[in-house]
C-alpha positions, 0 to 999 in steps of 0.5 A: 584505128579506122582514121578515115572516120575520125571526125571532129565537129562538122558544117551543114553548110560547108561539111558485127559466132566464133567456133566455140572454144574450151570454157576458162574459169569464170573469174579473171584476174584483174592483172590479166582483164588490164593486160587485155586492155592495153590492146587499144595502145599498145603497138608492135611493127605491122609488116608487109607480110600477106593477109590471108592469115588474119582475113581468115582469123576475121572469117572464123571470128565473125562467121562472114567471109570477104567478098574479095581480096584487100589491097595492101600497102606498107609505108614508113612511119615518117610518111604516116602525119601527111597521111593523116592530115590528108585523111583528116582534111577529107572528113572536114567540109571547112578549112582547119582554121575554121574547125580549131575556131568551132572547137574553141568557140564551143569550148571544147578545146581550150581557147588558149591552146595553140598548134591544135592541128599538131597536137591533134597529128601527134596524138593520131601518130602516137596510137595509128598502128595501121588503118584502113580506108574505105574510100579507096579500100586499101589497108595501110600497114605501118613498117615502124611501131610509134616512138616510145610506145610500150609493149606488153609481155608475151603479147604479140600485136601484129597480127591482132591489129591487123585483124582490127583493121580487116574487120574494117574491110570486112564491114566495108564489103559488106555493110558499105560502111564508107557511104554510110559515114559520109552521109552524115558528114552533117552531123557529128554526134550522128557520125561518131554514133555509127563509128562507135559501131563500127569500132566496137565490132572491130575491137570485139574481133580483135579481143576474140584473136587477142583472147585465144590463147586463153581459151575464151569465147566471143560469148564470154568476153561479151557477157564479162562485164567486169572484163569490159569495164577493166578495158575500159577503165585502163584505156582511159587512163593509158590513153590520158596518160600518154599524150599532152593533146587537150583532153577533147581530143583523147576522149572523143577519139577513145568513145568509139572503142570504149562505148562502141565495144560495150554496145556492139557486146550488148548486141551479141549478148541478145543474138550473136553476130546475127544481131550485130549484123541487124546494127546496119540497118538501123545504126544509131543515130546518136550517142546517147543511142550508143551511151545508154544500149538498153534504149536502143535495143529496147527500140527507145530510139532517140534521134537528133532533129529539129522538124519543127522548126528550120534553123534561124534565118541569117544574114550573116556568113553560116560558118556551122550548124551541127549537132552536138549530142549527149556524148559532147555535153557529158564531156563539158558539163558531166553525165547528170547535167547530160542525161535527158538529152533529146536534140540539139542544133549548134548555129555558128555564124560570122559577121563581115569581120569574122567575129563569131556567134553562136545559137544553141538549140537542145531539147530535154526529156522533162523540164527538170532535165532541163533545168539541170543542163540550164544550171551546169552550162550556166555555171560552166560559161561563167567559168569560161568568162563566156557572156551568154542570153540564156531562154528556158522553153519547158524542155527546150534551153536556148543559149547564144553568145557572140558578137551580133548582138541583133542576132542574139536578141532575134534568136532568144526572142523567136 
């Protein structure tokens, strides 16, 4: 996992031709597509050991060499949670306490739910079997595999996790991914978009590495669907099953892997790895471009903003403004309240005591699509006792909620 880019909500103010390898039968057992699966959580002990061997797996699979070597560094699991908090703590431009207040204002998090930055850490500690940062270019290898982490039979993982993590350095070299992420610090559903590329391209790899044995191509793994969907299924479910952490924090961190490899697979299908490669120069800028591939390569491009008007004047602190995106609101409402997302903006403001508002902006294709997000997100903050001012614009839904009063009733009646 690439921890370097896993990102929560964020502040504007503060904030991939493998040589062709001998067919296999066509039809996989379901058996063998779920044992392929488990590779998004299965650890096995990374040493120390060189890299030539996986970066030249990386070079063969991908058909791109490294510009240069990659420094490696091994360390002990015990050092790993400071690590990761350290990691974490550089991609937030707030504190922790204030990205736990965003999670719980929004909801995504459980309002009741404490130790959050804990839960958040064990989770991490339970699935980071090595990582690579961009912003030093350094691959850290784990020494020890996670506690009770299962193995799979006759799978070995060391060097397939590493060649996912090479695959990170790969694309740091040449497609300069570590910039990339940080100038959309602004902007998570942005951000997670363009981690889904870079997630989905370094799983892809890896299951090329994990899938050799059985003789299978990059081609035919990309065009397997029932394959994809098997993974997918059983990563989910794995994932689910194997952590108390609340739920948002196991689904946002599985989307890039999950969604990310079907896109990047839909990207191959048209044009190989050259296709893959095109990707950078005009990532996705938002979930639904990496939810729904056919639109984006269909160039139906669908970007978050707002250039028709700046977002409210306050008086008040500016905690957040950010966005959110169809992977978010399919997370709190579900997909059919979710589908027909055009742009939202999120305004978390604070008063003189700290209490909270919050302004949401979303914008819909039609105003039927609007009407269906108006109805969950109505239904779903009455569940979460949330007293809300609802506005309906045609396509346009504008929610607040909060203490300021005089805010809200400015910001419903612009």
């Amino acid at each position: 996992m690439n921890v370097a880019h896993s990102k929560g909500t964020k502040s504007e103010h503060a904030k991939r031709n493998g040589a062709q390898l001998s067919p296999v039968h066509e039809r996989m057992s379901r058996a063998r597509a779920l044992a392929i699966a488990a590779i998004f959580l299965v650890a096995a002990t990374l040493t120390a050991s060189p890299l030539e061997r996986p970066m030249h797996a990386v070079e063969q699979i991908r058909g791109l060499t490294f510009v240069h070597d990659v420094e490696t560094i091994a360390i002990d699991r015990d050092r790993l949670p400071a690590m990761l908090q350290a990691q974490m703590e550089k991609g937030l431009p707030y504190s922790w306490s204030d990205y736990v207040t965003i999670l719980h204002l929004l909801h995504l998090v459980d309002p009741s739910v404490k130790n959050v930055e804990k839960q958040l850490l064990d989770l991490l500690d339970q699935q980071v079997l090595a990582f690579y940062d961009p912003d030093t270019h350094v691959y850290y290898s784990i020494k020890q595999p996670p506690k009770g982490m299962p193995q799979v039979p006759g799978m070995s993982m060391d060097e397939a996790v590493a060649v996912h993590e090479l695959t990170h350095a790969l694309q740091d070299q040449r497609f300069n991914i570590g910039p990339k992420d940080r100038e959309l610090r602004d902007d998570t559903d942005a951000g997670m978009a363009l981690h889904a590329v870079i997630e989905g391209e370094a799983t892809l790899v890896m299951l090329a590495k994990m899938t050799e044995p059985m003789n299978m191509t990059v081609e035919q793994i990309a065009s397997n669907e029932m394959m994809l969907d098997a993974m997918s299924n059983a990563s989910s479910a794995m994932a689910s099953n194997s952590s108390d952490a609340p739920p948002y924090f196991v689904k946002s961190l599985s989307f890039p892997y999950i969604a990310g490899l079907k896109f990047v697979a839909a990207a191959y299908r048209k044009g190989g790895w050259k296709a893959v490669d095109a990707i950078y120069d005009s990532p996705p800028q938002s979930t639904r471009e990496v939810m729904h591939p056919d639109e984006y390569f269909a160039g139906h491009r669908t970007t978050n903003a707002f250039d028709d008007h700046p977002p409210l004047k306050l008086d008040s602190h500016l905690l957040a403004v950010d966005h959110l995106g169809e992977f978010h609101w399919n997370f709190l409402l579900g997909g059919n309240s979710a589908r027909g997302w055009k742009g939202d903006r999120i305004t978390v403001a604070q008063n003189a005591f700290c209490n909270p508002t919050v302004l949401i902006e979303t914008k819909w294709e039609s105003p039927e699509s609007a009407k269906a997000f108006r109805d969950a997100y109505s239904a779903f903050l009455a569940k979460e006792k949330v007293d809300a001012r609802i506005a309906a614009r045609g396509n346009e839904i504008d929610v607040a909620y909060g203490s300021d009063h005089a805010l809200i009733e400015r910001f419903i009646a612009r």
